[in-house]
N, C-alpha and C positions, 0 to 999 in steps of 0.2 A: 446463517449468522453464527448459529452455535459453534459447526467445523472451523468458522475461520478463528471466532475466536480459541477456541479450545486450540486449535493448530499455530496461533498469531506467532509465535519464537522462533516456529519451524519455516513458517513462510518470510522471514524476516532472514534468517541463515542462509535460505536457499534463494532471496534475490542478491543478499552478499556475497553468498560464496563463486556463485554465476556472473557478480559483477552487472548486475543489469539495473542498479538504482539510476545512472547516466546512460544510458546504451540508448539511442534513438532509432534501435531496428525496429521496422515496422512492421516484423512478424510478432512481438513481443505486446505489440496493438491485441493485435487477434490472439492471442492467447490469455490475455489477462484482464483487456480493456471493453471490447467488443462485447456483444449479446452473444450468450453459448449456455449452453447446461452445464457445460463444469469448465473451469479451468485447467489449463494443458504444462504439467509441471514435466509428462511426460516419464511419469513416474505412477507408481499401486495408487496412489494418492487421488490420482486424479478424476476416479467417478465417484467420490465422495465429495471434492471440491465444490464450489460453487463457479456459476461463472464470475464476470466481471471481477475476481479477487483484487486485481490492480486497483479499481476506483474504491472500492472498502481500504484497503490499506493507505491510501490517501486520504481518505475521510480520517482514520486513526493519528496519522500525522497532524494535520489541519485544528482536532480535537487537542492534539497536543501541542501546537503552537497559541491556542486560543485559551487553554489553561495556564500557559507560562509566559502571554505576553498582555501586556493591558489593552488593545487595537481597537478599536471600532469593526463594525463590518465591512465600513463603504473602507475601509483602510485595509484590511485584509485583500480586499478583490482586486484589490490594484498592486498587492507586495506580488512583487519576484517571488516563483516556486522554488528557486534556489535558497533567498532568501529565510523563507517559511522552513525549509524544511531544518537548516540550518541552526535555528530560532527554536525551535519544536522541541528540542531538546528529547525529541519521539524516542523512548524503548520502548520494545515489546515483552508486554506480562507474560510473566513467570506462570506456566502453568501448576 
């Protein structure tokens, strides 16, 4: 938890600048999503990483639509992930 957050700007840069916040490749499943000992940024980075980074920086998002929206929860589980993400108004701290 600490690397991702201490890293949170840098892993935010590097799914924008790769263009992968939309991307439905399914190798991107297993690299971010999936059970692993670290995640595969394919970079020095990556045996310090954790796995699953993908579902933590969805939780950060999620975090941040639930601070900036008034929703219930049974309302949240049912919003569009488009939506949500949208709505989030999600940045990543400044480290």
């Amino acid at each position: 938890m600490g690397w991702a957050e201490n890293s949170e700007i840098d892993i935010w840069k590097y799914f924008i600048q790769n263009e992968m916040l939309y991307d439905s490749n399914p190798q991107l499943v297993a690299r971010f999503i999936e059970e692993a000992p670290f995640s595969k940024f394919f970079l020095e980075v990556d045996k310090d990483s954790p796995g699953r980074i993908g579902v933590w920086f969805g939780w950060q998002i999620v975090k941040s639509y639930i601070n900036n929206n008034d929703a219930p929860l049974q309302e949240i589980m049912v919003t569009d992930n488009e939506e949500i993400f949208k709505h989030s108004k999600y940045k990543p701290k400044k480290s």
